[in-house]
C-alpha positions in Angstrom: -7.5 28.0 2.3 -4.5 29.3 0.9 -3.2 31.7 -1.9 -1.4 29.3 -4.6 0.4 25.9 -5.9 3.3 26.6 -8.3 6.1 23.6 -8.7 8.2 24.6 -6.1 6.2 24.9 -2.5 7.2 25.3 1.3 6.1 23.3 4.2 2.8 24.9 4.3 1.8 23.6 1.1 3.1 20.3 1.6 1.4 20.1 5.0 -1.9 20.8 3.4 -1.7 18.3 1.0 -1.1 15.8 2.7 -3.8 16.6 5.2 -6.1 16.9 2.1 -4.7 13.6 1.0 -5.8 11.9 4.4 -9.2 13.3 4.3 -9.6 11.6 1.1 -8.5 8.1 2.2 -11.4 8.8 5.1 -14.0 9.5 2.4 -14.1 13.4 4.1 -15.0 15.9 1.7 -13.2 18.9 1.1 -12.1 21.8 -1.5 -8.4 23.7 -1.2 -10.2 27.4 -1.9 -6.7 29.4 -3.9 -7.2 32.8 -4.7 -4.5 33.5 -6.8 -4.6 33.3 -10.4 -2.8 30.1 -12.1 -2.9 28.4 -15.8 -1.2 25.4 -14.2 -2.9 25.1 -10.6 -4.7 22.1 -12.3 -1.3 20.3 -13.6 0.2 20.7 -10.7 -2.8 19.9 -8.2 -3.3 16.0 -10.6 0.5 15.4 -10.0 -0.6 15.1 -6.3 -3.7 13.3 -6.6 -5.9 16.2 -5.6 -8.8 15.9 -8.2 -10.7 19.2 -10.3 -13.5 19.0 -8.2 -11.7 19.0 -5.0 -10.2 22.3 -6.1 -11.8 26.0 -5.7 -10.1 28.4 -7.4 -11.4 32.0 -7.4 -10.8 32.3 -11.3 -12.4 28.9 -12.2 -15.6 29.4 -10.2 -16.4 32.4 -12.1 -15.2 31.2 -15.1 -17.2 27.9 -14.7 -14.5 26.0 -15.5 -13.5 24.1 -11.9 -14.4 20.6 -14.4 -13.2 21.1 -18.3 -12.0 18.3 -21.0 -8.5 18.6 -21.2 -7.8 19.9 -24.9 -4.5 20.4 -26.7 -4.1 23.6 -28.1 -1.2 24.0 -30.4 0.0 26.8 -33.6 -2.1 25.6 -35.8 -4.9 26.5 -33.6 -4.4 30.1 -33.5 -6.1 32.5 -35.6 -4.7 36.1 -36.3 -7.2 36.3 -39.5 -4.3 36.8 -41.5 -3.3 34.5 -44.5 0.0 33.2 -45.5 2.0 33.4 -42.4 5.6 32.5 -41.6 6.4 30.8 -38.5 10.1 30.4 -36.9 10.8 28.3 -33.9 13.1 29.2 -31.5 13.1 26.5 -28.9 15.4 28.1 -26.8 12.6 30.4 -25.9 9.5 27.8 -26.0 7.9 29.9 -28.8 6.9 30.3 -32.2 8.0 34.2 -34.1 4.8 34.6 -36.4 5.5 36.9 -39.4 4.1 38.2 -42.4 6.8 39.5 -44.7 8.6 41.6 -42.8 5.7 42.9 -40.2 5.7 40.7 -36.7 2.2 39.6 -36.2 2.8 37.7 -33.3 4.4 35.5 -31.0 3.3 32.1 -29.6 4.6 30.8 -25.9 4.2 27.2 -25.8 4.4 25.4 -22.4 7.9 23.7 -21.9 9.0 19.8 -22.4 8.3 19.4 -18.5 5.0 20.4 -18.7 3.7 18.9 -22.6 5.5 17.2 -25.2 3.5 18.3 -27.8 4.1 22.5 -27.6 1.0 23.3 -26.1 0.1 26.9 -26.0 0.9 28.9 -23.3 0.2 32.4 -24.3 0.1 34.5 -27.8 1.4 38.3 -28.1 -0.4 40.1 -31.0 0.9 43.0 -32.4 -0.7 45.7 -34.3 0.6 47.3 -37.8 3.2 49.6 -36.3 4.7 46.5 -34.6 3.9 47.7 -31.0 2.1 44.7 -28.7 -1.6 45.5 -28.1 -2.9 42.1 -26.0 -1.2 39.3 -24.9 -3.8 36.0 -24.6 -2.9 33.5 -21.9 -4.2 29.9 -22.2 -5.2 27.5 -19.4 -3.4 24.2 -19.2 -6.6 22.7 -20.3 -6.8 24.3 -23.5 -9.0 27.2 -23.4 -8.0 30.7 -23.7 -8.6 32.1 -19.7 -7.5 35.5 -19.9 -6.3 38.4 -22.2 -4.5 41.4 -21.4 -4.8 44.3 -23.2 -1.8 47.3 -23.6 -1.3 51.1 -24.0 1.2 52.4 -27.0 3.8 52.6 -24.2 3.5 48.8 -23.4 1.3 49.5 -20.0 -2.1 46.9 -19.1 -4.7 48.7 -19.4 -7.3 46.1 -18.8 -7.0 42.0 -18.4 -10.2 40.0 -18.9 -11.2 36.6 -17.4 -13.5 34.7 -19.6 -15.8 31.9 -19.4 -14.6 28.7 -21.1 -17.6 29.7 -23.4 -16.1 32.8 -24.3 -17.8 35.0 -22.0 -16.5 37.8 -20.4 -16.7 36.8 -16.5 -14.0 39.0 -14.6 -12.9 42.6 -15.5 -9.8 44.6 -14.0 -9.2 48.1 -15.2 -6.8 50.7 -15.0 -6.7 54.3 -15.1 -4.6 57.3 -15.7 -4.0 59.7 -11.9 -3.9 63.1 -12.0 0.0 63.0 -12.4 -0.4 60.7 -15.4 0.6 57.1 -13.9 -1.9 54.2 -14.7 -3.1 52.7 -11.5 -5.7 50.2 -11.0 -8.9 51.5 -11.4 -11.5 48.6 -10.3 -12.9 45.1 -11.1 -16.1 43.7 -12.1 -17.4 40.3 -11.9 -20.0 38.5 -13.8 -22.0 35.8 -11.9 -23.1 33.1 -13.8 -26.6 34.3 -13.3 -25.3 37.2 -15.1 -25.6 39.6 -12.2 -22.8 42.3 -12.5 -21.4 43.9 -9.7 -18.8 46.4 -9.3 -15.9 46.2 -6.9 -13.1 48.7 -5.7 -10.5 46.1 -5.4 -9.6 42.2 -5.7 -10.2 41.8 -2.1 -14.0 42.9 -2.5 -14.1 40.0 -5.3 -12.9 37.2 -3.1 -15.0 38.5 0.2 -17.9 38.3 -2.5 -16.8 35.0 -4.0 -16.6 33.4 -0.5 -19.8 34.9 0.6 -21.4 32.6 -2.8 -19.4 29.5 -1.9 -20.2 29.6 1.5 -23.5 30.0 0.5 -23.8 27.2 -2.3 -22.4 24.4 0.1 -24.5 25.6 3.4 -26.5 23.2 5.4 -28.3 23.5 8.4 -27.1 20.1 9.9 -23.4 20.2 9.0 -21.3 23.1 8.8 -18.6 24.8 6.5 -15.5 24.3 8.2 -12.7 26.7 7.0 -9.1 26.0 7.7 -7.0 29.1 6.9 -3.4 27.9 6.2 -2.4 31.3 4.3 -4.4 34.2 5.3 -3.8 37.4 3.4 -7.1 38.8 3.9 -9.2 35.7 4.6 -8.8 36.1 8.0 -10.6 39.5 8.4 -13.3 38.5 5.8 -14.3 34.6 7.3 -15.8 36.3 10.4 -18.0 38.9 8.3 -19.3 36.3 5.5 -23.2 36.3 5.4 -24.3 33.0 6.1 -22.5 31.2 9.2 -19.3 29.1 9.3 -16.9 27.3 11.5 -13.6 29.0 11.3 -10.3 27.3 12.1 -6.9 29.4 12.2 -3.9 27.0 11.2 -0.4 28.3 12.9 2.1 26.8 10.6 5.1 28.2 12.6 6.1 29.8 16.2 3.5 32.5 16.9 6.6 34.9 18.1 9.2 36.6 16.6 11.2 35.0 19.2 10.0 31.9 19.7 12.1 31.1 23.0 10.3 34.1 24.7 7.1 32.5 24.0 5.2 35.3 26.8 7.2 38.4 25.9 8.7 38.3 22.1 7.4 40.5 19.5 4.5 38.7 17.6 5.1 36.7 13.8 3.2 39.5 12.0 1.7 36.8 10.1 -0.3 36.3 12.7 -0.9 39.1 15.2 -4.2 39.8 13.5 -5.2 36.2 13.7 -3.8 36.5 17.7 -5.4 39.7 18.1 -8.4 38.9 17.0 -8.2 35.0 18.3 -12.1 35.4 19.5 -13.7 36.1 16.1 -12.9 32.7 15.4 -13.9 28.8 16.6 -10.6 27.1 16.4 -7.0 27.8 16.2 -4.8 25.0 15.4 -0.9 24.5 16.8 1.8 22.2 14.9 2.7 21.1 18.7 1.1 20.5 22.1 3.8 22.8 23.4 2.6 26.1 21.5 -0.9 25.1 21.8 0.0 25.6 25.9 2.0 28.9 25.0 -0.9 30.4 23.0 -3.4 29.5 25.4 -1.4 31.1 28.3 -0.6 34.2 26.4 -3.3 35.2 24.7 -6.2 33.0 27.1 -8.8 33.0 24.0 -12.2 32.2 24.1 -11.9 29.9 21.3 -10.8 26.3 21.1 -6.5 25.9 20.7 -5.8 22.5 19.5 -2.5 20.7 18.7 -2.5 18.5 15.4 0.5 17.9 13.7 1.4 19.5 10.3 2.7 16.6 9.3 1.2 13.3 8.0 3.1 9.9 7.8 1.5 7.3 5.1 0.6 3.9 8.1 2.0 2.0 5.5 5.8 3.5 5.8 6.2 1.7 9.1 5.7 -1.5 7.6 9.3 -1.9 6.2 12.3 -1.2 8.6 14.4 1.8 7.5 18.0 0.9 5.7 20.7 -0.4 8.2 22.8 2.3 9.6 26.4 -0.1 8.3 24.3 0.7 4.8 24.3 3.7 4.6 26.9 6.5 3.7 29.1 6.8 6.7 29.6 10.3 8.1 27.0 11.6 6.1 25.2 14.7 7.8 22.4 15.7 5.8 19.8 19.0 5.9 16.3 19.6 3.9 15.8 23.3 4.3 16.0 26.9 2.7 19.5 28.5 2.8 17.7 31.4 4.9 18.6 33.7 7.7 16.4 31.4 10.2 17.7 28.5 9.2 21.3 29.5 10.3 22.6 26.8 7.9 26.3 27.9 8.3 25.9 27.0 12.0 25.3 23.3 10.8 28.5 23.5 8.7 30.6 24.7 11.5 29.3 21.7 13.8 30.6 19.6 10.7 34.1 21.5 10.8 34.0 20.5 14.3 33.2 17.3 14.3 35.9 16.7 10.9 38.6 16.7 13.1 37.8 13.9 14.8 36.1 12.1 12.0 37.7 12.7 8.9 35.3 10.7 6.6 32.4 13.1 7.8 30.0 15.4 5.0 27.7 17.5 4.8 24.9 17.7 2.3 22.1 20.3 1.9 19.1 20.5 0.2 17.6 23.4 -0.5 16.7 26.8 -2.3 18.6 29.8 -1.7 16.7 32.4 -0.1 18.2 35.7 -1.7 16.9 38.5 0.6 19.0 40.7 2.8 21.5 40.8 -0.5 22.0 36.9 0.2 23.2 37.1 3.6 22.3 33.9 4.4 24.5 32.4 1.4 27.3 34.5 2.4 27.3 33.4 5.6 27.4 29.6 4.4 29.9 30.3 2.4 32.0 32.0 4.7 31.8 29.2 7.1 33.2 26.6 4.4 36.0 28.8 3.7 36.8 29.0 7.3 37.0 25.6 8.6 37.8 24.2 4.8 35.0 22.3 4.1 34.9 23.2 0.2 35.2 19.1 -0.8 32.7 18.2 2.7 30.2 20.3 2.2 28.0 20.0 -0.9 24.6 22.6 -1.9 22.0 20.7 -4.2 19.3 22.9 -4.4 15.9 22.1 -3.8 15.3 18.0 -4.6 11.9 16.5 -4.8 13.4 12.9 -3.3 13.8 14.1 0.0 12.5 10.7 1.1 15.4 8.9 -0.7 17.9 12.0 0.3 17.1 10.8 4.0 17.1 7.3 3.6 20.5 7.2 2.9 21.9 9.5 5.5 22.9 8.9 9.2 22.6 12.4 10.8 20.1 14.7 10.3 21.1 18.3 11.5 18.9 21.5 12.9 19.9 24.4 13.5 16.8 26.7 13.0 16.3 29.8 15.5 12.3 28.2 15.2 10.1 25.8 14.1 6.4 25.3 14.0 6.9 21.4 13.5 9.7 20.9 11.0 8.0 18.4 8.3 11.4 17.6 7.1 12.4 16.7 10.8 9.7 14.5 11.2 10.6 12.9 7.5 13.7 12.3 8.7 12.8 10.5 11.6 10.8 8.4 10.0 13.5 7.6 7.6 15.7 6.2 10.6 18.0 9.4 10.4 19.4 10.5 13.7 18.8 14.0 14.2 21.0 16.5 16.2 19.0 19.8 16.9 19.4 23.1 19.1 16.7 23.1 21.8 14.2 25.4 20.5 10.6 26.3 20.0 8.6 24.4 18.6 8.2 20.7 17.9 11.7 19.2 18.8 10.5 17.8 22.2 7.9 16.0 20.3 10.1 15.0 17.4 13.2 13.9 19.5 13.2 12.5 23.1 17.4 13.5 24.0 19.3 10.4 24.2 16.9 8.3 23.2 16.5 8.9 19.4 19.0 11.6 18.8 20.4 15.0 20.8 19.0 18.3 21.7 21.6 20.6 21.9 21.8 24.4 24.0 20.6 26.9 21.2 23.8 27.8 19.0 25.9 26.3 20.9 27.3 24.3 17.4 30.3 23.1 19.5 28.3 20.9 21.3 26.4 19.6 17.8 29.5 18.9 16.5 30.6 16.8 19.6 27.6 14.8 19.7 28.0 14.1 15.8 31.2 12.4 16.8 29.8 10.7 19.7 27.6 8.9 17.5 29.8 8.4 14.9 32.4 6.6 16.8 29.8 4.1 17.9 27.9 2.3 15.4 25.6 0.5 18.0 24.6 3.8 19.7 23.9 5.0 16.3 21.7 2.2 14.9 19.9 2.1 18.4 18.9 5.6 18.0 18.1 5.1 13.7 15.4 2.5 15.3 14.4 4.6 18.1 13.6 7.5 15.6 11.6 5.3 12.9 9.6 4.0 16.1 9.3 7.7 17.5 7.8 8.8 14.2 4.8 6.3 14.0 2.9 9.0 16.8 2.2 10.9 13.4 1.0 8.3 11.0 -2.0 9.2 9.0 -4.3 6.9 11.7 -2.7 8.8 14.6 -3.1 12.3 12.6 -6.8 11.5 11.8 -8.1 10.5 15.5 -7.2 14.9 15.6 -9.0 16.3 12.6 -11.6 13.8 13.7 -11.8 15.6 16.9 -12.3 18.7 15.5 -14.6 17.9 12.8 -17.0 16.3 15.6 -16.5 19.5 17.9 -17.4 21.9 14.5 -20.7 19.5 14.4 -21.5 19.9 18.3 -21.5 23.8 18.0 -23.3 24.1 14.8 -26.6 24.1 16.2 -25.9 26.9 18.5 -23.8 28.8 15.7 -27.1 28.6 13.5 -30.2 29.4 15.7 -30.5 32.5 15.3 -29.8 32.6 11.4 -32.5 33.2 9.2 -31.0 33.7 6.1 -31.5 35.8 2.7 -35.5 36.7 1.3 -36.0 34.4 -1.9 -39.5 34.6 -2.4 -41.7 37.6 -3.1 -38.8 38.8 -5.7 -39.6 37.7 -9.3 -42.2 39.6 -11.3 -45.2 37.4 -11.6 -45.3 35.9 -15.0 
């Protein structure tokens, strides 16, 4: 379960996709539920293998439209039932200007070069006589219009409409004016294929009501629903209440704390103090580490199962080709695979490079990346400040986020962490596996499962960057020591190839089956007979 998958994801995503991915290759059924709206969740999901019918979307199941053709829909498809029209590219913007005379009519958004070559439609903005926009139409990647969005004079939605790839209006939200005059939302209603209507206060009454029909379509008596809830926003609260039974799994993607070194004490992540708080609603939580599965379980002593599997999922055959040779790689070069954010403390890696530089001159620095802009970019600032200070303008080098991160770490020697907390970093355990040596401050949670210290690279004190920047030189100035470890790591790493990874999920999945029995005996179930008029 999660929320969305846009082109750009974090380690959650990634994590359950490749977990997704693994439960394909052992021919174990499953559906990623997303609850957000998204024209392009089916481009992107195909890019990754992940099939239409492994998908459940909230939109597509009510707009019957979780399998469709694919169909191009360009210009020359859209009618505004107006004759003789003028149309003007500009590029630039991905869109057609659509004119009669001198009266706008419309615009057409076509999806960009990266997503079709052939301008496929995106969304059209029609505009009425007076040239004021009165409904913008939006257009699945498929090619079928999905959704329209209908405006008041002063360029306000009041009311956006789902249909059917039939045409049929499926999903409703509408607005309202307040008594001080503001247009607020005013409900939604949903149309089951049936063609039951029901009414709903909010969206989270339509996706409590659209889990309560999924659940319900793929019940069995002899093998449950198993839900794994990597995002929660709101499924939590709503799993526990569904109709018909399920087996509920809680994923912990990161430390459980807002402190993760004061495991017993810290304040807790708010993402998931009502998951923690409410641990005993449901039949499994899962930990990225053995470590925090021990932490949760001495904290919070739940009723419910705590297991560790790791987030992250090595393809078996990656370990059957030895990493590139150290003496071929890019000497010096320190590399990092995260966010620019506050947590990351990335300018605390370029300080242990400014350290080690005086000793090793040839030394660099490369991260990769997003920004993360909150705080009014304090994390950026920080980064930058550090460059400036120990002169590392032409060592250190920002790329942005990369999708060759596998490549990226291949050719690197050093892999640097200096993270106030981890669940288990994915792009640790990638670099690993890639024979990178990583240097990382001792905290919470995963590095004493990703590094042994000595063996396959250093654990540090926490921010203690002097001592990162020592170690970088120590293995720096010995190019046995540093290939010894580049092997130790690729061998480390094989503990979370996909056969390791699955011997866990098969764990679970046999405990879900050993409870279901109990879970189900006293369920009856719903009254279907006795309710249809007798013909």
């Amino acid at each position: 379960m999660n929320l969305n998958y846009g082109e750009h994801n974090s380690g959650i995503e990634d994590a359950e996709i490749k977990r997704a991915l693994l439960f394909k290759k052992n021919h174990e059924p499953f559906r990623i539920i997303f609850k957000h709206f998204n024209p392009l969740l089916h481009f992107n999901m195909r890019k990754i293998d992940i099939d239409d019918n492994e998908i459940l979307n909230v939109f597509d199941f009510y707009q019957e439209s979780i399998n469709v053709p694919c169909k191009k829909i360009t210009k020359n498809d859209i009618d505004f039932g107006v004759d003789d029209l003028n149309y003007k590219e500009e590029s630039e913007n991905n869109r057609f200007i659509v004119t009669k005379g001198n009266l706008i009519i419309g615009r057409i958004n076509y999806f960009d070069s990266h997503y079709s070559s052939h301008k496929q439609v995106k969304s059209v903005e029609i505009f009425d006589g007076y040239a004021h926009l009165y409904r913008v139409d939006f257009y699945d990647f498929r090619g079928f219009l999905t959704k329209s969005e209908m405006y008041t004079p002063d360029n306000k939605i009041a009311d956006s409409i789902w249909y059917s790839t039939s045409g049929k209006q499926v999903i409703d939200h509408y607005y309202r004016y307040n008594a001080i005059g503001n247009l607020i939302s005013s409900g939604w209603k949903t149309t089951l294929p049936n063609g039951n209507v029901n009414i709903h206060s909010n969206y989270e009454e339509v996706f409590f009501e659209f889990l309560n029909l999924i659940n319900e379509e793929y019940f069995d008596r002899s093998t449950p629903n198993i839900y794994i809830v990597d995002r929660a926003e709101g499924s939590e609260e709503m799993l526990p209440k569904l109709e018909s039974p399920s087996y509920n799994v809680i994923h912990l993607h990161n430390s459980h704390t807002g402190n993760s070194m004061q495991p017993d004490t810290s304040i807790m992540n708010d993402n998931y103090e009502y998951i923690l708080t409410n641990a005993n609603n449901f039949d499994a939580i899962i930990t990225p580490s053995k470590k925090q599965s021990i932490d949760v379980k001495k904290r919070f002593k739940p009723s419910c199962e705590v297991l560790p599997i790791s987030v992250g999922i090595i393809k078996d055959a990656h370990f059957n080709k030895r990493p590139k040779l150290m003496k071929n790689r890019k000497f010096g070069s320190v590399i990092a695979t995260a966010r620019i954010a506050e947590e990351k403390q990335i300018d605390q890696l370029v300080k242990a490079v400014g350290i080690a530089r005086q000793t090793i001159p040839e030394i660099t620095l490369d991260i990769y990346g997003y920004i993360d802009h909150s705080n009014n970019d304090k994390a950026i600032k920080k980064v930058n400040r550090a460059i400036k200070d120990f002169g590392l303008e032409k060592v250190v080098t920002l790329h942005g986020y990369v999708d060759n991160v596998d490549e990226i770490q291949s050719n690197a020697q050093i892999y640097g962490v200096t993270s106030t907390m981890e669940g288990l970093s994915l792009a640790s355990m990638g670099a690993i596996s890639n024979g990178d040596v990583e240097v990382s401050y001792n905290i919470n949670y995963g590095t004493d499962e990703l590094l042994e210290n000595g063996l396959n690279g250093y654990i540090v004190p926490f921010n203690d960057y002097e001592m990162m920047g020592n170690k970088m030189v120590d293995l720096l100035s010995d190019v046995d020591l540093l290939q010894d470890m580049s092997d130790a790591s690729f061998n480390r790493a094989k503990r979370f190839s996909e056969t390791n990874v699955w011997k866990s999920w098969k764990s679970l999945l046999k405990k879900a089956e050993t409870i279901w029995p109990k879970k189900i005996q006293f369920y009856h179930g719903k009254v279907t007979h006795g309710l249809k008029e007798m013909e």
